[in-house]
N, C-alpha and C positions, 0 to 999 in steps of 0.2 A: 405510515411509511410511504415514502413516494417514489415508484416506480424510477428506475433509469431511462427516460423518454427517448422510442428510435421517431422521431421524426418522419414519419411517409415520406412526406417530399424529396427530403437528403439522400431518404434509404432510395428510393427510387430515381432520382439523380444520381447516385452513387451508383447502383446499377443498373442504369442507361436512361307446492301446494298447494297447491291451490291451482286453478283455472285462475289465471289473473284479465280478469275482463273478459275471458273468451264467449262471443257472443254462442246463444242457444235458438235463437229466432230466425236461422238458416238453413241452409242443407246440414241434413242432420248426421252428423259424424260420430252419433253417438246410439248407444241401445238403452231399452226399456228395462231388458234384463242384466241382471249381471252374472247369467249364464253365457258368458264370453270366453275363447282362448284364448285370451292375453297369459295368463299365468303359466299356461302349458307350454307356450311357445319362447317363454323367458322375457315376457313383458311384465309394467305392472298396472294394474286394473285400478282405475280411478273412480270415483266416484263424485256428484254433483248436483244441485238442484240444474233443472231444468224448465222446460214451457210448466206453464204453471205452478211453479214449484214443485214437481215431479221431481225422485231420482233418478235420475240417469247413469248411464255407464260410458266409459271409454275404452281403450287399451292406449296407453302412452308410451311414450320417445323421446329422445333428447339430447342434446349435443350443443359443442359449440362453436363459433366459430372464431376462432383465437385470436383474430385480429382484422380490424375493420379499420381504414382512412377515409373521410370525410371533411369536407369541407376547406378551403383555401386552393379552388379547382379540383380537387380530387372530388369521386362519386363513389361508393359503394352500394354497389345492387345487390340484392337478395331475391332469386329466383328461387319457384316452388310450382308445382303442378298436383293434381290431383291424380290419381290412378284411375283406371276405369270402374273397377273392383267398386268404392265407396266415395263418398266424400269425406274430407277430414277439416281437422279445425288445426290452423298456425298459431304460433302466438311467437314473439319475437320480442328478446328483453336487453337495453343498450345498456353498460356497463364502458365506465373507464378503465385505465391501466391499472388501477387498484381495488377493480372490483365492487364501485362505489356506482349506485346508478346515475343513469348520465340520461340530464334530456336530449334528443336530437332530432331536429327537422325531418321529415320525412315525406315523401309521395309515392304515389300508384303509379308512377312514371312520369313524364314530359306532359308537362299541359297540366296538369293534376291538380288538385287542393293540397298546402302543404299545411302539414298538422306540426306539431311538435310533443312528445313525452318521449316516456321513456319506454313505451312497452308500444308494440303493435301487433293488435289479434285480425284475426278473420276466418269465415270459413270458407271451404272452395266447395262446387257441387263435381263429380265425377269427373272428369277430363279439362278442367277448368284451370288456367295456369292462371300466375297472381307474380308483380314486381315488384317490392319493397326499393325504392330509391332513399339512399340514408346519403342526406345535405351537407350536414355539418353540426354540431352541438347549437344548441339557440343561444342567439345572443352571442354569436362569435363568429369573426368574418376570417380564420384560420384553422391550419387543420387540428383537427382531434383525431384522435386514435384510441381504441379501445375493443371489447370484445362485445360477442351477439351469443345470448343462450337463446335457443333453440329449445320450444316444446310442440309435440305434434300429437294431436290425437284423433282416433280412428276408434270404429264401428267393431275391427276385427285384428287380428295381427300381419295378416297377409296383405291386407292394405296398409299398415303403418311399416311394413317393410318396404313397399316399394315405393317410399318416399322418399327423395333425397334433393337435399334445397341445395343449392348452389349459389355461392359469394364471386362477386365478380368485379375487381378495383378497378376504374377507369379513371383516366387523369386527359382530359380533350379530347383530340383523337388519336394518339400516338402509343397511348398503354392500356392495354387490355388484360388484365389477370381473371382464371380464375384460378379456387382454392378451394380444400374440401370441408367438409364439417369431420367437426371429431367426435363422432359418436360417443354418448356415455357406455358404459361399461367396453372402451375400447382403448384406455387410459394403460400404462403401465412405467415403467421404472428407469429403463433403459432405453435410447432409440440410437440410430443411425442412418445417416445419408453420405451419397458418394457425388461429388463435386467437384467443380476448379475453381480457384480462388489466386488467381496473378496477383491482385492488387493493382489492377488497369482496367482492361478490357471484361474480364469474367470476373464478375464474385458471389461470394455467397451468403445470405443472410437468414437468421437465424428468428424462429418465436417460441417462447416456450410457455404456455399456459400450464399454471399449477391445479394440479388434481385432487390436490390432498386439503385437509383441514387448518396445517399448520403452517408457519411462513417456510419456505425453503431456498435453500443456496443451492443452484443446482452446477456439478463440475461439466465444461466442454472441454473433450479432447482431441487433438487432429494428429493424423496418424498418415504418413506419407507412401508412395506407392509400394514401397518395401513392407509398411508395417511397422515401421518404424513412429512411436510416438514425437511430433517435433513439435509441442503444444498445448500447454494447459490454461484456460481460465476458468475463472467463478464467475457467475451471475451478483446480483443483488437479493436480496432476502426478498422471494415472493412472494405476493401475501395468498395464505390459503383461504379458501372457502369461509363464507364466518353469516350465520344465520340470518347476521343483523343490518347488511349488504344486499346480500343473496347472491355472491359472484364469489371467484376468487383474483389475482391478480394475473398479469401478463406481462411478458416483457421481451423487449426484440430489440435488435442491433446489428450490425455488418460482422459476419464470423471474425473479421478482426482485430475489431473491438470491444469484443468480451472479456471481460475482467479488469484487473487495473491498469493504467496508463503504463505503457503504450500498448497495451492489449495482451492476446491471446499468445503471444510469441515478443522476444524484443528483434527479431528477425523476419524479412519476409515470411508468407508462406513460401513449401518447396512449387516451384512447377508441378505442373502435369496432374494428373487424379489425386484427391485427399478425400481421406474417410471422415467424417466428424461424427462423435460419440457423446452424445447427453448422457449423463448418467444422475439421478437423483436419489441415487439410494437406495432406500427404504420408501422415496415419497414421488409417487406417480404424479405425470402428467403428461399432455399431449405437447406435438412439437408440430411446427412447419418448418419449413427451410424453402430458399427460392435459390435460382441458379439466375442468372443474369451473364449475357453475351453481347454485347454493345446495346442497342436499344431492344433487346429480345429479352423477354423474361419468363419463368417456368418455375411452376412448384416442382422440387425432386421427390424422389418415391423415399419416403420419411419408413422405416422398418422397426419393428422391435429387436431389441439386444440383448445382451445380455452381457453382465458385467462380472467381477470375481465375487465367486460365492452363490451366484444363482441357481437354484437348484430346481425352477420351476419358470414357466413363461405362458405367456395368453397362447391361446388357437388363434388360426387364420382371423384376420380381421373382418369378415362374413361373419364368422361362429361369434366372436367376441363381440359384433353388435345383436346377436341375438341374445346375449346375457346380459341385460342391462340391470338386472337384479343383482347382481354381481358387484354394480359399481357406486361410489360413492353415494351417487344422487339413485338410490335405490327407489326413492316414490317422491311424488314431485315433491320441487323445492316450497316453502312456505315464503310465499314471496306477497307484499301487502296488496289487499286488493280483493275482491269476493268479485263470482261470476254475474253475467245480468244475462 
C-alpha cells in the first residue's frame, strides 16, 4: 500500500535485533558482564559478539524520528553527542513512507566522504559529538521523505538516558527546523496540539507515524476555541510495523488536507486557536505537528489525550521513556545484518 505523499517541498512552501553492523573495534559502549542495570532501570540488556568474539553486553534505546526530507535542496541532519558518563554506540536506519528500507546518501558533514545505504552505525568516545548529513535517496536528484529508527546503546542506563539525538531539516539558508525523537515506549492512542490554521499566513501540519503492528486509519479532529468540534478527517490506511521491512509506515499533510477531497472541513478552518485531536483507537502511535507563521516554522508541544472510553493513559513523557519495555519494540528489532 502506498502512502498518501506530503511532499517537503510544498509542505514547506505551503508553510513559508540485532546490532546491525554496529561496529565493536571502538570506544567501548559496551560491558564484559552482564551484570548491568539496564533491566532495573526499565531498559532492555542486549547482548552480542564482540573483539574477539567475546560476549558483550549493552543496555538499549530507541525511537524514531517520524519524518525526515532529503534531497531536491532539502538537508536532514542528525545530531548526537556522547555524555561524559560513557561512550555509546549509534546506529541509524532509513526507511520510506511505507516503512520499506530506503538507501540514502549520507555524510559526516560538509567536505566529507559520501557513502550511500540504508543504515548508519558508529560509536562516539565520551564527550564526542557526531553529524549524520542524510542527501537524498541514491540515484535520485528529488526529494524523498521518509522515517529514521533510532538505536543507541550504552555501557549503563544512566548514560543511555542522557542521550538525545536531534533532527534538524534545512532547505538553503532560509529553513531551519528542529524536531524531537519519539521515544520507544513513549507511543500511545490519543494525542493533541493547540495551533492556528488561517489558511494564509499560519498553518498547521500534521505526521503521524504508526506504532502498532497492524495498518491503521487513524480519525483528526479540530475543535474550535469554544470546543466546539468544526472538523473530521481520516488518514489512509497506515502500514504497521511488519518483521519483514523492519519499519512501520508514516504519513503527513497540511491539517487541511486530511481526509477526502476537499479535506478535513468543506469550510475554511475557524480563525483564531484550534485544538487538533489524533485519535487511533485502540492503535498507538507517535505524532508531530508544526505551526508555521509566514517564513517561521515550529514543532508545537504534541500531548497525550484522551479519547471516549479511556480508562487509563501513559505517565509523564520522562517516566514513559524510562519504560521502554513497555512498548512494542520491547528488544531490539531483528533487522538483517550481524555485528563486525
Amino acid at each position: 500500500m502506498r502512502m498518501k505523499t506530503l511532499h517537503f517541498v510544498a509542505w514547506m512552501a505551503l508553510c513559508a535485533g540485532a546490532l546491525y553492523g554496529q561496529p565493536t573495534n571502538g570506544p567501548v559502549y559496551w560491558s564484559t558482564s552482564s551484570a548491568l542495570d539496564c533491566n532495573a532501570n526499565g531498559l532492555q540488556e542486549v547482548s552480542f559478539p564482540g573483539p574477539g568474539g567475546a560476549t558483550v553486553y549493552s543496555c538499549y534505546l530507541s525511537g524514531t524520528f517520524v519524518w525526515f526530507a532529503a534531497g531536491g535542496g532539502y538537508t536532514t541532519a542528525i545530531r548526537v553527542a556522547a555524555p561524559a558518563s560513557a561512550p555509546v554506540g549509534i546506529d541509524y536506519k532509513f526507511y520510506d513512507l511505507s516503512g520499506n528500507a530506503l538507501n540514502v546518501d549520507t555524510n559526516f558533514g560538509p567536505g566529507s566522504t559520501i557513502t550511500s545505504g540504508n543504515d548508519v552505525n558508529f560509536a562516539l568516545s565520551q564527550n564526542q559529538p557526531k553529524e549524520v548529513d542524510m542527501l537524498g535517496a541514491t540515484g535520485s536528484t528529488g526529494l524523498t521523505d521518509g522515517s529514521v529508527f533510532v538505536q543507541i546503546y550504552c555501557p549503563d542506563s544512566i548514560t543511555c538516558y542522557s542521550i538525545l539525538p536531534q533532527l534538524i531539516y534545512s532547505a538553503g539558508t532560509f529553513i531551519s527546523l528542529s524536531v524531537p525523537l519519539a521515544f520507544d515506549g513513549a507511543e500511545w492512542t490519543q494525542w493533541s496540539a493547540q495551533g492556528i490554521d488561517d489558511g494564509a499566513g499560519q498553518r498547521i501540519s500534521l505526521v503521524i507515524y504508526n506504532q502498532g503492528s497492524v495498518a491503521t486509519i487513524y480519525t483528526v479532529r479540530v475543535y474550535d476555541s469554544t470546543g466546539k468540534l468544526v472538523g473530521t478527517g481520516t488518514t489512509p490506511a497506515i502500514n504497521g510495523f511488519s518483521s519483514s521491512t523492519g519499519e512501520a509506515g508514516t504519513y503527513g499533510a497540511l491539517l487541511s488536507t486530511v481526509g477526502n477531497s476537499p479535506g478535513i472541513v468543506t469550510t475554511p478552518l475557524p480563525s483564531g486557536i484550534l485544538k487538533v485531536f489524533v485519535d487511533g483507537g485502540s492503535n498507538k502511535s507517535s505524532v508531530l505537528m508544526l505551526q508555521s507563521r509566514g517564513s517561521a516554522i515550529a514543532p508545537l508541544q504534541v500531548s497525550y489525550d484522551t479519547g471516549a472510553n479511556i480508562t487509563a493513559i501513559q505517565g509523564p513523557t520522562p517516566a514513559a521513556r524510562r519504560n521502554v519495555g513497555s512498548s512494542v519494540w520491547a528488544t531490539p528489532r531483528q533487522i538483517p545484518g550481524s555485528p563486525k
